[in-house]
C-alpha positions as CSV (number, residue, x, y, z in Angstrom):
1,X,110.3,110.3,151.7
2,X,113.8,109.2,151.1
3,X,116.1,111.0,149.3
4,X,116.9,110.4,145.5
5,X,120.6,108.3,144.8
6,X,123.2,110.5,143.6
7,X,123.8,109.6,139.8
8,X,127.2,109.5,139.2
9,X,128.4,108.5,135.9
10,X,132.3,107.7,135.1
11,X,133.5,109.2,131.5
12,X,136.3,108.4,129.2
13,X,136.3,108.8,125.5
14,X,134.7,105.5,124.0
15,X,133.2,103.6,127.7
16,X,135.0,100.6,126.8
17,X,138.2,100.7,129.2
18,X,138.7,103.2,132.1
19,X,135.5,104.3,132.5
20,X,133.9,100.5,133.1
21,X,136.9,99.8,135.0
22,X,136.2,103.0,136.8
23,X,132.6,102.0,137.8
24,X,133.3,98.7,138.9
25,X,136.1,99.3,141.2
26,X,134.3,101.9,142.7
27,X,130.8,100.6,143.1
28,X,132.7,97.2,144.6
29,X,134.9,100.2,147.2
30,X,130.9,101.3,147.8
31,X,129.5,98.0,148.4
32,X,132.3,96.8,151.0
33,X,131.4,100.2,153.1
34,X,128.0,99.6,152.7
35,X,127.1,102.5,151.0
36,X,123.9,102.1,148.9
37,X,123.3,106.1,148.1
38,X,124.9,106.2,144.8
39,X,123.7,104.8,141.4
40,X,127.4,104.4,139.0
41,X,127.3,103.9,136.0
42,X,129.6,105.1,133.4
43,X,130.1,106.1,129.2
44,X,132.2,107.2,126.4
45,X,132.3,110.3,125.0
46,X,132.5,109.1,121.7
47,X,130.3,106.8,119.5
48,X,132.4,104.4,118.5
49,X,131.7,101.7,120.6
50,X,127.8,102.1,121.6
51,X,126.7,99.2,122.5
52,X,129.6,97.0,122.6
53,X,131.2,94.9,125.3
54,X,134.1,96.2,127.8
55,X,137.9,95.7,126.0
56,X,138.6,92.2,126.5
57,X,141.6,93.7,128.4
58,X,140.0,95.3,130.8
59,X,137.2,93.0,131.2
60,X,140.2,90.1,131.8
61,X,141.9,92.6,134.6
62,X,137.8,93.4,136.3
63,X,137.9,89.2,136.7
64,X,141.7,89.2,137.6
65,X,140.7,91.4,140.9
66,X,137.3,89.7,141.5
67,X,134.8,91.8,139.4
68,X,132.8,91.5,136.6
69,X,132.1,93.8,133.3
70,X,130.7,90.9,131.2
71,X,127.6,92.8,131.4
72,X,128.6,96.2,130.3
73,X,127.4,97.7,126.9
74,X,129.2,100.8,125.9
75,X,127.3,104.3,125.9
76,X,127.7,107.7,125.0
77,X,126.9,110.6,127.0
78,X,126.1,113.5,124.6
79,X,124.4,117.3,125.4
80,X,120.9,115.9,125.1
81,X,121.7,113.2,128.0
82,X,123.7,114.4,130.2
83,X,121.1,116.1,132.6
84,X,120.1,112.7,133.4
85,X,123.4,112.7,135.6
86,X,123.9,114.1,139.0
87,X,127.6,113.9,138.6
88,X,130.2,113.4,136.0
89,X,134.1,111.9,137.1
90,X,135.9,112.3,134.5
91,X,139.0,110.2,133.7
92,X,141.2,112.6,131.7
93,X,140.9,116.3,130.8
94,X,140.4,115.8,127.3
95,X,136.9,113.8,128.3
96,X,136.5,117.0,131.3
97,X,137.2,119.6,128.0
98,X,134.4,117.2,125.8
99,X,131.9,117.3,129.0
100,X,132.6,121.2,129.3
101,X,131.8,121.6,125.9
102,X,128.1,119.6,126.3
103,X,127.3,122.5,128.4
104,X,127.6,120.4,131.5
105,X,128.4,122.9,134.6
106,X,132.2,122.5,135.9
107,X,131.3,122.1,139.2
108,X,129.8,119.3,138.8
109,X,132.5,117.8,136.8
110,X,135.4,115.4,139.1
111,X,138.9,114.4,138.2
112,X,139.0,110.7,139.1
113,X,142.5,111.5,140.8
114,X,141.8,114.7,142.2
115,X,141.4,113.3,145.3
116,X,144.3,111.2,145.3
117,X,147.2,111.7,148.0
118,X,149.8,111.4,145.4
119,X,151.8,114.1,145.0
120,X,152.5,113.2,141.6
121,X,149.0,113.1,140.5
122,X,149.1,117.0,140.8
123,X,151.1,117.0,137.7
124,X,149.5,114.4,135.8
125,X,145.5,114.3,137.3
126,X,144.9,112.0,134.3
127,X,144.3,108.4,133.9
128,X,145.8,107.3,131.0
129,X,144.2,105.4,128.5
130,X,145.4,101.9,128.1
131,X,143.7,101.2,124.3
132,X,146.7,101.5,122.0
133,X,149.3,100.3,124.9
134,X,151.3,97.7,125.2
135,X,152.4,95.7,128.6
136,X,150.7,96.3,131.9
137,X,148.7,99.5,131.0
138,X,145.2,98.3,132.2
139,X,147.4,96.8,135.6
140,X,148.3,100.5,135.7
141,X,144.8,102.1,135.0
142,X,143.3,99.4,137.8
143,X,145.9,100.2,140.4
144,X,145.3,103.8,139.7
145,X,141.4,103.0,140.4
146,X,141.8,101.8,143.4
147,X,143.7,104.4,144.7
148,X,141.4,106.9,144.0
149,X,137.9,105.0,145.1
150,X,138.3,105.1,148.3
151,X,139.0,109.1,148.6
152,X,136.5,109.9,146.2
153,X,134.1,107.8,148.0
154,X,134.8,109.6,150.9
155,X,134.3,113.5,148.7
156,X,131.2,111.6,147.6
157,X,129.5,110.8,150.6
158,X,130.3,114.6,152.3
159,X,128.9,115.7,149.1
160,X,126.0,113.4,149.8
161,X,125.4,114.8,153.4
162,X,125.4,118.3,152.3
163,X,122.5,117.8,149.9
């Protein structure tokens, strides 16, 4: 019998920025190597936008680069849902610290950029959020992404083998 896809879900505070962003660059990084043993998806941890669209911003920088979040609704993940998730990456420690606090175990809680070969992303793991920015914050958030999918793929799929 084959074995179960590993449910990773991408969270940032209200799932309508990095966390979409998040899922889409790294399920596109997933679908170049061929990998087909993860399910992404992602949410907020908030309420605020349930059920709404992706920011118009970050939707317009997914179809800049080729991908698509015309399709996302926002969700929340909350204590009574998140068991339905194998794995939670987190995109700032302020959505890690809300996650914590759901009762959801630390180790299976990921940094997006802990993986990252950045030196400087030892001092600032975060992705920042680009909602109240101005300028080329969500050009920042993808580039930051993209960085990171391919080394977390990579902790993903050793993860995957030692299951």
């Amino acid at each position: 019998m084959p074995q179960a896809k590993l449910r990773v879900l991408f969270v940032c505070l209200g799932n309508i920025c990095r966390s979409p962003l998040a899922e889409v660059v790294v399920r596109a990084a997933a679908v170049r190597r061929g990998l087909s043993q993860f399910h992404f998806a992602s949410a907020g941890t908030g309420d605020w936008h349930v059920g709404g669209g992706a920011d118009p911003r970050s939707a317009a920088k997914a179809a800049e680069h080729g991908l698509d979040l015309s399709r996302h609704r926002a969700q929340q993940i909350t204590a009574a849902n998140w068991h339905d998730w194998d794995l939670f990456v987190a995109m700032d420690n302020n959505n890690r610290a809300n996650l914590l606090a759901m009762g959801v175990p630390a180790e299976r809680i990921w940094m997006m950029r802990q993986f990252e070969s950045d030196p400087e992303s030892a001092n600032a793991p975060d992705v920042p959020d680009p909602y109240y920015g101005s300028g080329d914050g969500f050009e920042v958030v993808y580039q930051m992404l993209c960085a990171n999918a391919a080394p977390l793929l990579d902790a993903l799929q050793e993860r995957w083998q030692s299951r």
